[in-house]
Structures are given as structure tokens and as C-alpha cells.
C-alpha positions in Angstrom: 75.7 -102.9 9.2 73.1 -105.1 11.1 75.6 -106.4 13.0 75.9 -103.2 15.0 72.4 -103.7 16.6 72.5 -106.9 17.0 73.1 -109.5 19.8 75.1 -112.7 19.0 75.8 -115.5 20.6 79.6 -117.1 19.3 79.6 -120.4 19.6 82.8 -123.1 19.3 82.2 -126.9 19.8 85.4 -128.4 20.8 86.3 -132.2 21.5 84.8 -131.9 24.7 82.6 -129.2 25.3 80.7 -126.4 23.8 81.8 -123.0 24.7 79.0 -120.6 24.3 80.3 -116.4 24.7 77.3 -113.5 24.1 78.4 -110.1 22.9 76.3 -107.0 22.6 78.7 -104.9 19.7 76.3 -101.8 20.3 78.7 -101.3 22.7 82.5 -99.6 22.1 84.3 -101.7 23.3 81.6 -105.0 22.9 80.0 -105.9 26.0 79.7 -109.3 27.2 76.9 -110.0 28.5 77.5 -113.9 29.4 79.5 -117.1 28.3 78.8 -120.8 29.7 81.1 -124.3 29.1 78.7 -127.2 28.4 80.1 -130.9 28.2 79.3 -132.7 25.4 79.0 -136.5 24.6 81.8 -138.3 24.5 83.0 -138.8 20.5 80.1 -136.6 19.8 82.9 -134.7 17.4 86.0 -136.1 15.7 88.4 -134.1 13.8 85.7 -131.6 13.0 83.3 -134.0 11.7 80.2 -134.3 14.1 79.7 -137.6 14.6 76.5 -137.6 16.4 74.6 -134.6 15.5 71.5 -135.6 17.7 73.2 -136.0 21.1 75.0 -132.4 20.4 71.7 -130.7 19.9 70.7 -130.4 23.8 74.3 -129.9 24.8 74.4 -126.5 22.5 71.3 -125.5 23.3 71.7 -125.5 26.8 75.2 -124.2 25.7 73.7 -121.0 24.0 70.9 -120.3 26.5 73.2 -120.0 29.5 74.6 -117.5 28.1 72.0 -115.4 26.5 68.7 -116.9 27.1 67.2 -115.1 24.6 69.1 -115.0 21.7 69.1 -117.7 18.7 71.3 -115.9 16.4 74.5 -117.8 16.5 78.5 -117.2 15.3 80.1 -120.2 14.8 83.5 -121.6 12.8 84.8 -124.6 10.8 88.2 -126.3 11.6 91.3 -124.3 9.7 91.8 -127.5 8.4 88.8 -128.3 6.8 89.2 -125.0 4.8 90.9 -124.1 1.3 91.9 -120.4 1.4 93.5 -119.0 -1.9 95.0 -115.2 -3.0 94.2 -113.9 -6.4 94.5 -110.7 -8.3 91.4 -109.4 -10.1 91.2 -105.9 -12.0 91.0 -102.8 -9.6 87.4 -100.8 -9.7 85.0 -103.9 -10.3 81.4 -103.5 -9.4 80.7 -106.2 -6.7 78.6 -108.5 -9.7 81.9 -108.3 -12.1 84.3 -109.2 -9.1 81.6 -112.1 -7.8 81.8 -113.6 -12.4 85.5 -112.9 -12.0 86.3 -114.8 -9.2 83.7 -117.4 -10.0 85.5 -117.8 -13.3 88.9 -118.0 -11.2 87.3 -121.2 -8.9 87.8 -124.7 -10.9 91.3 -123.3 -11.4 92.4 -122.3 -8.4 90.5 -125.3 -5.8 90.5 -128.1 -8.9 87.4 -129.5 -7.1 83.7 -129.7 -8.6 82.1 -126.3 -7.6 78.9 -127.5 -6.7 80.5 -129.3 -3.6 81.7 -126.2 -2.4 80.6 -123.7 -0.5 82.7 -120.4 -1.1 83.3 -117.0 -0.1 85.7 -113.9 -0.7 86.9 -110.9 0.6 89.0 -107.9 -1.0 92.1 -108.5 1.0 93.9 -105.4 -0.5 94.5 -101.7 1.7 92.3 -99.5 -0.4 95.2 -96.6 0.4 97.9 -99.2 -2.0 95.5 -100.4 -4.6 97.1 -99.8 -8.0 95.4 -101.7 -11.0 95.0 -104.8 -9.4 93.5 -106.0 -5.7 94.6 -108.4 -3.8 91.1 -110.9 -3.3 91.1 -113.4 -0.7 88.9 -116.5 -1.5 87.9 -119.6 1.4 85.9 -122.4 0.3 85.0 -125.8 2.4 83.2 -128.9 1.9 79.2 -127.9 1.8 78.7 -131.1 3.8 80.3 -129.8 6.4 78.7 -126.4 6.6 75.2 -127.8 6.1 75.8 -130.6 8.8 76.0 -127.6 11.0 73.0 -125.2 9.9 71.1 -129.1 10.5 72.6 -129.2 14.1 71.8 -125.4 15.4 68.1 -126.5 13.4 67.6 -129.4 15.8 68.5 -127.1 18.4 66.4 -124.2 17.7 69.0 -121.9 17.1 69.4 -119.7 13.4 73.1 -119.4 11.9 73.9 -115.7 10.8 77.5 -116.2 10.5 80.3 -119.1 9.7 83.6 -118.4 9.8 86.9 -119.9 9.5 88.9 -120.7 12.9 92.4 -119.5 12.3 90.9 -116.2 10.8 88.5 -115.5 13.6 91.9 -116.2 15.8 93.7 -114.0 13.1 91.2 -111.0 14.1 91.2 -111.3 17.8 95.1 -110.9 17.6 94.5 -107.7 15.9 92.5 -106.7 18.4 95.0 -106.8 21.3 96.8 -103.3 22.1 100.2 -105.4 22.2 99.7 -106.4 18.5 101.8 -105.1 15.8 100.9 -105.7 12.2 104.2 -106.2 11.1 104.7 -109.2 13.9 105.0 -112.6 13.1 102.9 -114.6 16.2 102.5 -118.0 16.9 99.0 -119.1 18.4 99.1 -122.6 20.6 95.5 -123.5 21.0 95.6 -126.3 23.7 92.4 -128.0 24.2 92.2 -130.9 26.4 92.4 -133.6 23.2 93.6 -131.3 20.7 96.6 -129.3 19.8 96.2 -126.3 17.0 99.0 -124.2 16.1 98.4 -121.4 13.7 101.0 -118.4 12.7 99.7 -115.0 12.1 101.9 -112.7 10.1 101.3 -109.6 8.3 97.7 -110.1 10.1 96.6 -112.8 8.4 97.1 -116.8 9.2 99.9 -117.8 7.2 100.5 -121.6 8.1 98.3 -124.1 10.5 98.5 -127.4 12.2 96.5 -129.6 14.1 96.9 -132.5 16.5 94.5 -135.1 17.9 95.3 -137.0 21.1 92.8 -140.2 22.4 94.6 -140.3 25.6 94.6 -137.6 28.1 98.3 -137.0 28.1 100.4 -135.4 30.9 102.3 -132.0 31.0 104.9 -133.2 29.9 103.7 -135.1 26.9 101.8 -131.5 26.1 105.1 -129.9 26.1 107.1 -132.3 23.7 103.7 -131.6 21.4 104.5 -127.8 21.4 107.6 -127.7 20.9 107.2 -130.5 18.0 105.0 -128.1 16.5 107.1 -124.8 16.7 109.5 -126.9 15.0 107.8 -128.5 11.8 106.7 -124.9 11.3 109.9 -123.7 11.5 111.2 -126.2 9.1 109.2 -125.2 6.6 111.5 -123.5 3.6 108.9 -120.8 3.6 108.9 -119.8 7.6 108.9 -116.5 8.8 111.0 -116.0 12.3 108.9 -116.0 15.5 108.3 -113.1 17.2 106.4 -115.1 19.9 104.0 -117.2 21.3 100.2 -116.8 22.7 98.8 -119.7 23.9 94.9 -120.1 24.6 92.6 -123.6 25.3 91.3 -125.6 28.1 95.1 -126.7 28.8 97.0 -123.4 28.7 98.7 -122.3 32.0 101.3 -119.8 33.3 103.4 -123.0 33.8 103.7 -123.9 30.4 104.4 -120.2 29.3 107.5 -120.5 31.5 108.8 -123.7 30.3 108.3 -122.8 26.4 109.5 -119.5 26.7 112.5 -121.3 28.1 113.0 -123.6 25.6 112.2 -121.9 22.3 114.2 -118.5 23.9 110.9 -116.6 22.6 108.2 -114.6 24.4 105.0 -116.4 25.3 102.5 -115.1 26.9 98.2 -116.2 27.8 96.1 -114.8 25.0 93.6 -112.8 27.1 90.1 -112.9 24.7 89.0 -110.3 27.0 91.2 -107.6 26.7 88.4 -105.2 24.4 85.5 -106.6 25.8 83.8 -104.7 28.6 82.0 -107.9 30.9 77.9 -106.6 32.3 77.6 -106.3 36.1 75.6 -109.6 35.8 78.4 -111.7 34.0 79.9 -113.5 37.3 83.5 -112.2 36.8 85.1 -114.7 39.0 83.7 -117.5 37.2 84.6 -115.6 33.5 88.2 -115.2 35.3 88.9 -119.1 35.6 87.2 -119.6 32.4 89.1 -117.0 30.1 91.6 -119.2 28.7 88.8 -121.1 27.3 87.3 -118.8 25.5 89.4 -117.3 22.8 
């Protein structure tokens, strides 16, 4: 319920920069009330391992208090891939200490990995209006290594860490929030940065499958579209693969052009994710700046 009240700064670090975006959700819809794109050094992040934690530090500060000078409390999420996400059932009407034992009892089981190098979480993933005897409990667990290396980095930086998420869920969530959205959909999400591809597939409003590219070389159009495409398609060779309804792309790389040309090729609709389509920007957010820069911050 805090979370009401309170202003938060969401923070991604990508390959090449740090994309900073401050929300105030005392507002309906949330108001943002500023966003900035700081460089960072080059190789400071690899695959989602940070690689140089020290030269990040005044890259995401300066990150964070361009766009809300004040505020320390910071959002952030781990790669999709450096995630473990399981479903389990577990007996309906559990208080929330016997459905913490149960699922802790569930862990070496389902993730076959010592549990003290894991951090976890869980969620009830079930509609309360269909919950019969048993709920549907969704469980996400990463390397603690990875999460702590983090906490260390907004440390060195001055900043606090309230919340870390997963990135296909967080993606998983804005989808739900557009008013083109459908639950019963099944929607591809290109996430085109400038050295990375990620492609996720949201169905039934949850991420159901993910990829995720790396590219040394800055790589032209064409090469971008080939990646696409390759990606549609080892997802859609997968014996489990629901049809496409369509495709939203976001990142540093994503353009109207390419939106033409896939749609053309894959005979699907794709479209721009627009991140800003329930947000409400202040009067003091420069909107022409936040136009150019939308794509960028999904």
C-alpha cells in the first residue's frame, strides 16, 4: 500500500545506457514527472552481468537525478534470462506463513539448485473468482549474486533499492496496461536495443517463452531484420507455440520502418509499444524531448 504515496524512480541499465523514468502513482493515471538516457561505459555490462560496477555508479546516479533529483528510492529488473520462474499448486485457504513452509518445502524440487544461492519470491497467480481447492502459485528465483551485485551498485551510488523485478514480467504488466490489450491475446514483444535483441511472448497475460541476442558489432537494418524474423521463427518452432496475434516492438532500435517491413513479412500486425499510453507527463517533463525518447523507455 506504500507504494500509493510514494515516488519511484524505475531504473533499466541496458548495454549502453541507463534509462532512468520517475513516476508519482498518487496519481490515476501515474504521472511522470521526468525520465533522462545516460551513457554508460563501454563493456561496463555484459549479458546482464555488470562488469564494472564502479564506473556504472556515476553514470546511474546522474541517471536517476535527472530525472527526479530528489528521489533515491529506485525500481529496477534482472535479465528474463537470468531468472527461474516455476507454477505450482498448493492447497486453497493457506495463511500466508503455511503457503511461505509450503512452497519453501516445494524449492529443492522444483529449481534442483542449493537454496541458499537463491534468492526467491512468489506470487498467488490464481483468479480468486476460479479458485477451487487448489491455487495456482507462481514462484521466480535468481542467482543472489546477481541481485546483491546490484543493491552494491545503487549503494555506491547513493541510491536505496525498494523493488527488483523480473524484465519480461514488468514487460508482461505494461501490455496489460494498454487499452488495445486483450487477455486472451497471444503478443510478441521485440525489444531492440542498440546491441541486444529480446523477444518475449505474452499469452494469457503472462510471459510464456523468451529469447535473447547479443550483437558486438553495430549491425545494419538489414542485419536487424534477419535477427527478428530469426526469432519469430525459433519461437514458432517450438512444439509448444501458441499462434501470434502480433507484434510490439520497443528499444533504442525500433522504428515505423521496421514495423512495415515485419508486418510484411510475418503477414501479422506490428505495431510501436507506446510505454506512455496510461501515464499522464507534468507540465515540466519536456514532451518533445519524452516524444523522441519513448521508444526507449518501455
Amino acid at each position: 500500500p506504500r507504494w500509493g504515496k510514494r515516488r519511484v524512480v524505475g531504473v533499466e541499465l541496458g548495454a549502453t545506457a541507463s534509462t532512468a523514468v520517475a513516476l508519482d502513482p498518487s496519481h490515476r493515471p501515474p504521472r511522470l514527472t521526468g525520465f533522462s538516457l545516460v551513457p554508460l561505459p563501454a563493456a561496463a555490462i555484459r549479458e546482464g552481468e555488470l562488469t564494472d560496477p564502479k564506473a556504472l555508479a556515476p553514470s546511474l546516479r546522474k541517471a536517476v537525478r535527472q530525472a527526479s533529483p530528489h528521489t533515491r528510492q529506485i525500481a529496477l529488473a534482472i535479465p528474463a534470462a537470468a531468472a527461474i520462474s516455476r507454477h505450482l499448486r498448493v492447497p486453497a485457504g493457506l495463511t500466508d506463513r503455511a503457503m511461505a513452509g509450503h512452497v519453501a518445502l516445494a524449492l529443492d524440487e522444483l529449481l534442483h539448485q542449493p537454496r541458499h544461492t537463491l534468492y526467491t519470491d512468489f506470487r498467488v497467480a490464481s483468479d480468486p473468482a476460479t479458485v477451487n481447492s487448489e491455487v495456482d502459485v507462481l514462484l521466480v528465483a535468481t542467482r543472489r549474486k546477481l541481485i546483491d551485485q546490484r543493491l552494491a551498485l545503487l549503494r555506491a551510488a547513493g541510491l536505496h533499492g525498494t523493488l527488483v523485478d523480473i524484465e519480461d514480467h514488468a514487460l508482461a504488466r505494461l501490455h496489460r496496461r494498454l487499452p488495445q490489450a486483450p487477455a486472451s491475446q497471444t503478443i510478441g514483444l521485440l525489444d531492440a536495443g542498440q546491441q541486444s535483441l529480446r523477444f518475449s511472448v505474452i499469452a494469457d497475460e503472462e510471459p510464456v517463452h523468451r529469447q535473447s541476442q547479443a550483437f558486438d558489432d553495430v549491425t545494419d537494418a538489414e542485419q536487424w531484420i534477419v535477427a527478428c524474423r530469426r526469432a519469430v521463427a525459433v519461437y514458432q518452432g517450438s512444439h509448444d507455440a501458441r499462434p501470434l496475434d502480433g507484434l510490439h516492438i520497443t528499444g533504442g532500435r525500433a522504428q515505423s520502418s521496421l514495423c512495415e517491413t515485419l508486418a510484411d513479412t510475418l503477414k501479422l500486425p506490428v505495431t510501436m509499444l507506446d510505454p506512455l499510453t496510461r501515464v499522464t507527463p507534468s507540465q515540466h517533463v519536456d514532451h518533445a524531448a519524452l516524444s523522441r525518447a519513448s521508444n526507449r523507455l518501455s
